[in-house]
LUMNU-371493 format. One line per field, with one value per residue (C-alpha): x, z, y; residue number from 1. Coordinates in Angstrom, 3 decimals, decimal comma, padded with zeros to 6 digits. Example, Ala and Ser with C-alpha at 12.3 -4.5 7.8 and 13.67 -1.06 7.14 Angstrom:
east = 012,300/013,670 .
up = 007,800/007,140 .
north = -004,500/-001,060 .
n = 1/2 .
! end
This chain:
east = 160,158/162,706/166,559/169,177/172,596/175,657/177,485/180,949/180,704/180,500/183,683/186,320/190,839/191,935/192,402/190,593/187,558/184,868/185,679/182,649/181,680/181,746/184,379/184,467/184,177/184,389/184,356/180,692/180,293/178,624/178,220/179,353/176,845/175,963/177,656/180,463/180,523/182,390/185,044/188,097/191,090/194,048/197,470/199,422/202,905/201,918/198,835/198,860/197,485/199,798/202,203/199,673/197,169/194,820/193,465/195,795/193,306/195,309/198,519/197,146/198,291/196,666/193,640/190,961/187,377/187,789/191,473/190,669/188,131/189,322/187,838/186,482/189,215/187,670/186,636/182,973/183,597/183,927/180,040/178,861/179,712/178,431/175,421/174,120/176,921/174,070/172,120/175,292/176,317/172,438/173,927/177,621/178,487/175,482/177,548/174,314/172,408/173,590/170,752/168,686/164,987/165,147/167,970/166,408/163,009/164,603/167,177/164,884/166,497/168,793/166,680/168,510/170,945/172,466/174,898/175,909/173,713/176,591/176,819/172,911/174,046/176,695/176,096/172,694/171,057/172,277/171,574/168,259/167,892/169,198/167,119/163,917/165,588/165,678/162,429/161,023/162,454/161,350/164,500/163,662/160,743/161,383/161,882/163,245/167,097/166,200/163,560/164,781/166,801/168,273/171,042/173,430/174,190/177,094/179,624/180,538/183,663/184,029/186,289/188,856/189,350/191,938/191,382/194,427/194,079/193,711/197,438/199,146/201,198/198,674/195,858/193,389/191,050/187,534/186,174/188,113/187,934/184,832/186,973/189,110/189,180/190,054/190,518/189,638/191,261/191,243/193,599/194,229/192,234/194,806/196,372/193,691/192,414/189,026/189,358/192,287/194,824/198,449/200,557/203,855/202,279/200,853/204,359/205,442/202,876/203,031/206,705/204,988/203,757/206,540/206,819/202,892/201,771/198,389/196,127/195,112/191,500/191,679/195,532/194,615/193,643/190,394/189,829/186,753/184,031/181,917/180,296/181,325/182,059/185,224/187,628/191,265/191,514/189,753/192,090/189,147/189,964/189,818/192,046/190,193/193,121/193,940/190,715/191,072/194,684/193,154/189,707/189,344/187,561/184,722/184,028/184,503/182,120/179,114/179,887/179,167/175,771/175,260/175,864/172,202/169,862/171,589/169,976/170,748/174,208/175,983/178,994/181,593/182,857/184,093/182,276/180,399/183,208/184,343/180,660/180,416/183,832/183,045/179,418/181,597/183,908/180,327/179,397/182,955/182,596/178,804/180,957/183,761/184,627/185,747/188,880/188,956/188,280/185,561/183,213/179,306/176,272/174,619/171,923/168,287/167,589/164,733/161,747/162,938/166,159/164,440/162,154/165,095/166,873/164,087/162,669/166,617/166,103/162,969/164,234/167,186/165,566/163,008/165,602/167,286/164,119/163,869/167,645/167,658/171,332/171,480/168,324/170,056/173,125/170,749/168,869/172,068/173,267/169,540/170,094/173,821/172,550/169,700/171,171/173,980/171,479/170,667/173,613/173,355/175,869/173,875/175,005/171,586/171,163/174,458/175,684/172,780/173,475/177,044/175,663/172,908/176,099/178,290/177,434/177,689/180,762/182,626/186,197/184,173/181,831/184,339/186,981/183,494/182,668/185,871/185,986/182,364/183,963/182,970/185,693/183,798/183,239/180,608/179,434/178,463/175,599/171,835/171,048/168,558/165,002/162,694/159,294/156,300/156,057/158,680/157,547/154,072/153,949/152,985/154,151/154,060/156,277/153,252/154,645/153,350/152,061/151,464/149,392/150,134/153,480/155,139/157,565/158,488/157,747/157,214/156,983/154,244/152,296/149,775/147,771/146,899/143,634/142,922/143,208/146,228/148,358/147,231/149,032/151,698/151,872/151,585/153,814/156,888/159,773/159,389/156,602/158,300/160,102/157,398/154,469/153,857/150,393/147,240/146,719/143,567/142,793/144,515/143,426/144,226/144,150/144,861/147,957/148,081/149,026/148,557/147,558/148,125/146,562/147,940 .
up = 044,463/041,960/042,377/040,099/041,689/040,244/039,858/038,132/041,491/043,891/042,792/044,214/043,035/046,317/049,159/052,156/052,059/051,932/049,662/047,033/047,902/044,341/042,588/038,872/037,205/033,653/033,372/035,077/038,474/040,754/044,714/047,956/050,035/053,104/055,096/053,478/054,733/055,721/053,314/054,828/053,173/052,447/052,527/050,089/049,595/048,582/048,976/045,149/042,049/040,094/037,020/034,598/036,249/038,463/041,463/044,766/045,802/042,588/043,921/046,312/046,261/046,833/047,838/045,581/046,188/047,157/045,670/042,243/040,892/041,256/043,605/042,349/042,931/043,365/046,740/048,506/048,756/051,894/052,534/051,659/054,993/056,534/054,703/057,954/060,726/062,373/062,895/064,090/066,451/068,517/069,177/068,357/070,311/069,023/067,197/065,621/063,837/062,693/065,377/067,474/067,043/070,609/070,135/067,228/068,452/071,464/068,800/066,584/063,500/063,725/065,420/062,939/059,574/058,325/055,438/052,263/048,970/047,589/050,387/048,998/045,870/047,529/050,907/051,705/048,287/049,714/053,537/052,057/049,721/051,937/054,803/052,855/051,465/055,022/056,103/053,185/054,701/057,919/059,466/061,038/061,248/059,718/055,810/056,424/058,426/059,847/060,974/059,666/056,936/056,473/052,964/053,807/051,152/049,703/050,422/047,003/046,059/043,901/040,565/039,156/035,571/033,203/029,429/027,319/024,016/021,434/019,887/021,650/025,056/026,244/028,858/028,500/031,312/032,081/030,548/027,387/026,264/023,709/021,248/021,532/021,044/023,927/026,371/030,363/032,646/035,950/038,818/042,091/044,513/046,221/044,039/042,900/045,783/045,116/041,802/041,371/040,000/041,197/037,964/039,328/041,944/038,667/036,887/039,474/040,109/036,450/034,653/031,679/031,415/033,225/029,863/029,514/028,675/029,760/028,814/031,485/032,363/034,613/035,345/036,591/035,759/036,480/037,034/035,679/038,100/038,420/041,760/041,614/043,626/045,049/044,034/043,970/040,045/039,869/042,415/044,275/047,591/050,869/053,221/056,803/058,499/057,313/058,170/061,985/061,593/060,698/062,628/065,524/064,785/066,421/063,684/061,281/062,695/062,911/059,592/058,076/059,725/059,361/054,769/054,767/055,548/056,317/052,648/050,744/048,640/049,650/048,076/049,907/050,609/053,067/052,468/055,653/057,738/058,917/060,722/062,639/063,855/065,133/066,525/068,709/069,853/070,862/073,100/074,346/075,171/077,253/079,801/079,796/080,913/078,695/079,714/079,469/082,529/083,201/085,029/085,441/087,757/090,148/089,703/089,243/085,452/084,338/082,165/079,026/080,015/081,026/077,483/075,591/077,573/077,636/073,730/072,605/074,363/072,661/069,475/069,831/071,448/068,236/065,407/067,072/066,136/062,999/062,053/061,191/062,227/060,048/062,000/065,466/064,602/063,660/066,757/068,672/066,611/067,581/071,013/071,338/070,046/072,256/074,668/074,047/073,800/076,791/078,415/080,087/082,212/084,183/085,306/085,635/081,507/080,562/082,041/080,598/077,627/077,565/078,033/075,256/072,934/073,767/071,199/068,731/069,816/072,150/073,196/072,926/075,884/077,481/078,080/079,379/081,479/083,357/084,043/085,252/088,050/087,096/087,663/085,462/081,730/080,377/078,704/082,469/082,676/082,458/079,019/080,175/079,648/077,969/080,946/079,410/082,138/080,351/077,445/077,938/075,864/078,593/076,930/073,684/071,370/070,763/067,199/067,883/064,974/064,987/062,018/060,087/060,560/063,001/064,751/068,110/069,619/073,656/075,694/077,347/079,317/077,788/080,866/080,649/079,354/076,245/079,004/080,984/076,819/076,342/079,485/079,402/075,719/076,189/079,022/077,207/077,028/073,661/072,961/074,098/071,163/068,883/070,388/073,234/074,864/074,014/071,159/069,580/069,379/070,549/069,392/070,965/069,818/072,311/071,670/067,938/067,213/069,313/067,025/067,616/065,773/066,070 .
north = 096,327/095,092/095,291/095,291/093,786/094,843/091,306/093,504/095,362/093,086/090,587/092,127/091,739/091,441/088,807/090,727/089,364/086,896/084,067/083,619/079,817/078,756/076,202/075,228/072,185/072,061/075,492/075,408/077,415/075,145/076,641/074,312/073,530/074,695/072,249/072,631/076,129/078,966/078,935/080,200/082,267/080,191/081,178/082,810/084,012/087,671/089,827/091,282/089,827/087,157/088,113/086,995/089,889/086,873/088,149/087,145/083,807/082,606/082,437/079,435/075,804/073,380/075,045/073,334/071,931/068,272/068,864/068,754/072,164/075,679/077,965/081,685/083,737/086,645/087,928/089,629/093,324/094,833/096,073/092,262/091,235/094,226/093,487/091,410/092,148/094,132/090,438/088,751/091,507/090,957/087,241/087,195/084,006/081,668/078,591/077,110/079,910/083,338/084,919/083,430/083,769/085,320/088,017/089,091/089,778/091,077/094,007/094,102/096,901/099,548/102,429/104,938/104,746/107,832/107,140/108,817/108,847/107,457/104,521/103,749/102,287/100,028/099,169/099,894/098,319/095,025/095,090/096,043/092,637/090,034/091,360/090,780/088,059/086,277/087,581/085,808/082,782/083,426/083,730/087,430/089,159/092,578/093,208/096,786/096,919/100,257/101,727/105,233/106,006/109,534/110,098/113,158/115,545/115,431/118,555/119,462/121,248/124,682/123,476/126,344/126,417/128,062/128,646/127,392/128,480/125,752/125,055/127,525/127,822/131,018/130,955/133,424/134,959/133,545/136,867/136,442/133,577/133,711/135,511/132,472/128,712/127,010/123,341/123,929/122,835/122,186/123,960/123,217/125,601/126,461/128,438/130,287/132,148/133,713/132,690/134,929/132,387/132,791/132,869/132,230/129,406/127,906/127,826/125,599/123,722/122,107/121,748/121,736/125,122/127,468/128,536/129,912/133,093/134,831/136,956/138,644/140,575/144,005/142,999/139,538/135,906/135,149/131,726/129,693/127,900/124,843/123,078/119,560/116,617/116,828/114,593/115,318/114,255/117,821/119,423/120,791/119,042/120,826/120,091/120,523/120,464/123,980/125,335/123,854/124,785/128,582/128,770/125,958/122,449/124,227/126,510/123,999/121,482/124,541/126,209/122,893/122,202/125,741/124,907/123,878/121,039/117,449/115,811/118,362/118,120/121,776/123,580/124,035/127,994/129,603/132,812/132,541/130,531/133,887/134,385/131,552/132,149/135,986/133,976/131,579/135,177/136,579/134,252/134,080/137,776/136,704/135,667/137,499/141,224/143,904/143,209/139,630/138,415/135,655/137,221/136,339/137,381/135,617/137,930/136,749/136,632/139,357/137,698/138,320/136,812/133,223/133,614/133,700/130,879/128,486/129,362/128,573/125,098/124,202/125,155/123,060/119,966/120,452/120,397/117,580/115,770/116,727/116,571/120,017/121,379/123,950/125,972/125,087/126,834/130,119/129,720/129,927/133,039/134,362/133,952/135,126/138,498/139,163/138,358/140,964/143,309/142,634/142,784/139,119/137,816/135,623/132,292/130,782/131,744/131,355/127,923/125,827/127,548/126,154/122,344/123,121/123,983/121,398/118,635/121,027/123,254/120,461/121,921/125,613/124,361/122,582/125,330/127,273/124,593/124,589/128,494/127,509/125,697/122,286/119,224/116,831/116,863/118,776/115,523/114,454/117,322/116,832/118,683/121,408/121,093/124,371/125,247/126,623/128,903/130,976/131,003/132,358/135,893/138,463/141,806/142,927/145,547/148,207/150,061/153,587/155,836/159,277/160,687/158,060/156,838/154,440/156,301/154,301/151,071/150,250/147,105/146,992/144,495/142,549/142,793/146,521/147,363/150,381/153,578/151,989/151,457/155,136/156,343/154,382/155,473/159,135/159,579/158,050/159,247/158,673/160,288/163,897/163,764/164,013/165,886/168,521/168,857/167,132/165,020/164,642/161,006/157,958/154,814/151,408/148,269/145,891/143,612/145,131/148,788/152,748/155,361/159,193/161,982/165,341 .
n = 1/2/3/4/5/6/7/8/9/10/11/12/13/14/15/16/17/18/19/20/21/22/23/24/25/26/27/28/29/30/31/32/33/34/35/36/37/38/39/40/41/42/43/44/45/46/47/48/49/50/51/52/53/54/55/56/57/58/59/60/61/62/63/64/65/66/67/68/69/70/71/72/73/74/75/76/77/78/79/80/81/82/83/84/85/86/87/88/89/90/91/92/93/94/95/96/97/98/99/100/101/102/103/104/105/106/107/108/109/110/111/112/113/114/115/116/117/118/119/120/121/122/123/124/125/126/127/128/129/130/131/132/133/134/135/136/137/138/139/140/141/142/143/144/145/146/147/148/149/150/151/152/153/154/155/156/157/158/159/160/161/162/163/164/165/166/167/168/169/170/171/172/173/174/175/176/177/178/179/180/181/182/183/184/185/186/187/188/189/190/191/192/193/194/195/196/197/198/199/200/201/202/203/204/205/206/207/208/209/210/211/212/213/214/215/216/217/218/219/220/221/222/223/224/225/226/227/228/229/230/231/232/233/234/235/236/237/238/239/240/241/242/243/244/245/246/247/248/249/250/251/252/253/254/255/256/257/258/259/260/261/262/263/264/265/266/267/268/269/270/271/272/273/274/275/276/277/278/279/280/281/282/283/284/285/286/287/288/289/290/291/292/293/294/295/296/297/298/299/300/301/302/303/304/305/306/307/308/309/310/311/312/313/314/315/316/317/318/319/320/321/322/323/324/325/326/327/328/329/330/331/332/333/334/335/336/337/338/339/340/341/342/343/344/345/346/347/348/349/350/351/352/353/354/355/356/357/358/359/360/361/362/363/364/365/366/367/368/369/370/371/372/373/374/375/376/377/378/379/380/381/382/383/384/385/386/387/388/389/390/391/392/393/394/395/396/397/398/399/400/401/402/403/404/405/406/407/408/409/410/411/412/413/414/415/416/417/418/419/420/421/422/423/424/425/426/427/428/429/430/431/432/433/434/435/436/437/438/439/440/441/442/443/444/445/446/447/448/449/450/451/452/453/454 .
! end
């Protein structure tokens, strides 16, 4: 595998930081040895670079090598050191090796490293090289730091453009602007709701064009669009303390998961914010009455009850697995409805449910927990564990046809045989609605489909 190290990257104008062990002698770097080792900061006066534009390690007297070469001014960036902290932190205390053989063997890598694509190019490129690096000198036996290695997606933001017409003081609409010659540029998203830019908000929010025209499209300004990486140089920053401020930090923290799979880079919009937040009000309601008031059964749950319980969990525990928070969060919304459907309000369903939620949704299940009756945190709880038992399919949804066309569907039991569906079938309630008396032919097929003919 080859690496390229970015030496303009890694020197660093600043005086937090490792000191590169090099000094200069005739202009020729030469490094200290390693007994001369660690070279510590000196001190300086001020922490900024000198008047002639030096980095601050140049504003040090008499700190030279053996009193006579100068040092390298320039300092190890801040992911060179934690390049190997994760080997010093297995045997922190050892004064005669960095790790001992034992400590290492006993830590091993880091079990799991999540970090930013970004973060791969810095950070992670070098943990990577020196650990091969001293597993090539046999200093640890592992050339990978971790044994799994997962890149987030970056959350991209949703750029707003106006169209100023080339030599003039006029911005024209996004739907215009071909019959014109014109520079885009960016505007701050918060003035351009929807894309709908607010004229007078835009006056103020540059001096330099309270004076602009605009052409407008359909009575308004429609903004421009482009999905880029947010950066407030492109004013397409969003604040999340306004969405907490507007929807909770719970709604925040699922709507996010909820964007799309954890590698994949995701635009941000809050299009679909306003669903989650009406999801976490369903399951509010679960255990509330209409009126308000928390209120729940301790009523034995009915099979389809436990199914839905216990399939929830095992979906859950699964994407855990597989890192896959984006299907969790539609698993929950699966079970919130069916639930509703069914009218739950049973505590044995609808407590475990809360504890199942609670990394996820953590002052949501919380709050819950409490009007559960619990003193302790909801952190303390066992998470539950998805039985088998439950989950074994022992009725099906029969679709019913009659001449032809599917009309109805029944639960029935999967246990019935062809004569026992063909009651059942024919002595539904359903059934009355479309035919009276004696049909011709009924054909069964087990587990599959009920045919009538008229």
């Amino acid at each position: 595998m080859n690496y390229r190290l970015r030496d303009a990257a890694f020197g660093r104008q600043r005086y937090w930081g490792e000191p590169i062990p090099v000094y200069y002698k005739d202009g020729i770097p030469h490094t200290l040895d390693a007994s001369e080792l660690p070279l510590v900061l000196p001190e300086i006066d001020k922490f900024q670079p000198t008047e002639s534009g030096e980095p601050p390690l140049a504003r040090a007297t008499d700190w030279k090598y053996k009193g006579e070469y100068d040092y390298e001014s320039t300092t190890m960036p801040g992911w060179a050191g934690s390049s190997w902290y994760f080997l010093r932190y297995m045997d922190a205390n050892n004064k005669n090796e960095f790790v001992s053989k034992e400590a290492v063997n006993y830590w091993e890598q880091v079990d799991f490293y999540l970090g930013g694509a970004e973060h791969a190019t810095g950070h992670l490129l070098y943990v990577r090289f020196w650990t091969k690096f001293l597993h090539d000198l046999g200093l640890i036996p592992f050339g990978e730091p971790a044994k799994k290695l997962i890149n987030q997606g970056m959350i991209q933001g949703v750029s707003a453009f106006v169209y100023r017409v080339n030599g003039s003081k006029k911005f024209v609409s996004d739907g215009l602007k071909e019959s014109y010659e014109t520079t885009p540029l960016h505007v701050d998203i918060s003035i351009a709701p929807n894309h709908i830019l607010d004229i007078d908000a835009f006056k103020i929010w540059r001096e330099d064009f309270k004076e602009a025209e605009f052409i407008l499209e359909d009575g308004i300004y429609k903004c421009g669009s482009e999905v880029e990486k947010m950066s407030k140089s492109k004013y397409n920053v969003v604040n999340p303390d306004d969405i907490i401020e507007e929807y909770g930090a719970d709604t925040l923290r699922l709507y996010e998961m909820f964007l799309g799979p954890l590698e994949q880079s995701k635009p941000w919009s809050t299009q679909g914010i306003n669903g989650v937040h009406n999801f976490l009000r369903r399951w509010w309601r679960m255990y509330h009455s209409k009126e308000g008031n928390f209120m729940l059964s301790d009523e034995a749950p009915s099979a389809a009850e436990w199914k839905i319980l216990h399939k929830t969990i095992k979906k859950v525990e699964e994407d855990v697995e597989r890192f896959s928070f984006n299907t969790t969060v539609s698993a929950f919304m699966i079970c919130v409805n069916e639930l509703t459907d069914l009218k739950c309000n049973k505590r044995a369903i609808l407590e475990p449910l809360v504890v199942l939620i609670s990394p996820y949704a953590p002052h949501f299940a919380e709050e819950l927990w409490q009007l559960l009756g619990h003193a302790e945190s909801v952190t303390q709880a066992a998470f539950p564990e998805w039985k088998q038992e439950y989950l074994v399919e022992n009725e099906f949804e029969y679709p019913v046809s009659i001449n032809g066309k599917v009309k109805f569907k029944i639960n029935l039991s999967l246990q019935l045989n062809k004569e026992e569906v063909e009651k059942s079938v024919l002595s539904s309630e359903e059934m009355s609605k479309f035919i009276s008396g004696t049909p011709k032919k009924v054909i069964v097929v087990p587990g599959r489909i009920v045919n009538v003919v008229t």
